[in-house]
C-alpha positions, 0 to 999 in steps of 0.5 A: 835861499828861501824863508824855509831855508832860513828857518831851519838852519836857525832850528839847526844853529839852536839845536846843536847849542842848547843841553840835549834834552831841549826839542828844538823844533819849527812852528808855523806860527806864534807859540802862545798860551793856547797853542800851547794848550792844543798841542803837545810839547814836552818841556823843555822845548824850543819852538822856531816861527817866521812871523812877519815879513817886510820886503824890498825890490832889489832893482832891475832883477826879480830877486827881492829883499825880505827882512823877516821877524823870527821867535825862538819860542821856549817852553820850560816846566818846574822841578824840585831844582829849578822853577819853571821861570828859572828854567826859561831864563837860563835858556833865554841866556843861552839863545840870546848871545847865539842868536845876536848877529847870528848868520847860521851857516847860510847867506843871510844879514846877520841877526839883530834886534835880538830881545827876550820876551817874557810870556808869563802865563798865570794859567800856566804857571799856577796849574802845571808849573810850566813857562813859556818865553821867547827870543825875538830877532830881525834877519833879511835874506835874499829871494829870488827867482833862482829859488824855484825853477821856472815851470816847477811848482812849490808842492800841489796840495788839495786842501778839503776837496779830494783831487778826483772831485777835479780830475780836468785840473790834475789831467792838465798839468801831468808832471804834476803828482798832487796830494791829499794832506789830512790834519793830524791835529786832535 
């Protein structure tokens, strides 16, 4: 199993148990006012971040113990019905008995230290009518040698370069295929 795994089978979990118009969806960090303000989202949205992340040696192996923090950042608007707050809570009362001692299908402790935050935003609230709240948890799984294959790499990337400015690197390894990502920030 690896953190990715973990993360997506949470992405997952959620998804089939939250109302259908809910986007449920992975983050790559914390969800807070300003991501909110550079990125789209439309409400009502659930976003999944692995934050921090502690690990332990498990003895003479290579595997280690990681016990991670996750959130399950929600974005909700108002209507006519409902306040944008109120929305938050009701989908805060549906994650935080899912997640409690969730183990979502994969090998994993269960979840625990399940909490409700609060991100009330005046800034938010006041000029789009919209709340952002999260359900935080610790879950450890663990990782291991067996997750990648001895010789095989995770992904090359080029980052900010063009792979030709170092074709000697690229000729080196020729199993290797590596690729140019842009940002589709904008």
């Amino acid at each position: 199993m690896s953190l990715h795994d973990l993360r997506n089978a949470v992405v997952s979990g959620i998804q089939t148990t939250v109302p259908r118009d809910v986007r449920v969806a992975a983050t790559p960090g914390r969800f807070d006012v300003r991501e909110l303000q550079k990125r789209s989202v439309a409400a009502p949205a659930v976003r999944v971040s692995v934050m921090d992340i502690a690990t332990e040696h498990l003895g003479g192996g290579l595997g280690i113990w990681a016990t991670a923090d996750l959130a399950a950042y929600i974005v909700t608007a108002g209507d006519r019905h409902y306040r944008a707050d109120e929305r938050a809570l009701l989908l805060q009362s549906i994650l935080l008995p899912l997640v409690n001692f969730n183990q979502w299908g994969i090998a994993c402790e269960p979840a625990r230290d399940v909490a409700g935050r609060n991100l009330y935003s005046s800034d938010l609230a006041d000029k789009f009518s919209v709340a952002l709240a999260a359900v935080t948890w610790t879950q450890s799984i663990e990782l291991g040698a067996d997750d990648v294959a001895p010789g095989e790499s995770v992904r090359d990337v080029w980052v900010t370069y063009e792979p030709d400015d170092f074709a000697e690197d690229a000729s080196k390894e020729s199993d290797s295929h590596p690729v140019h990502e842009e940002s589709t920030d904008g």
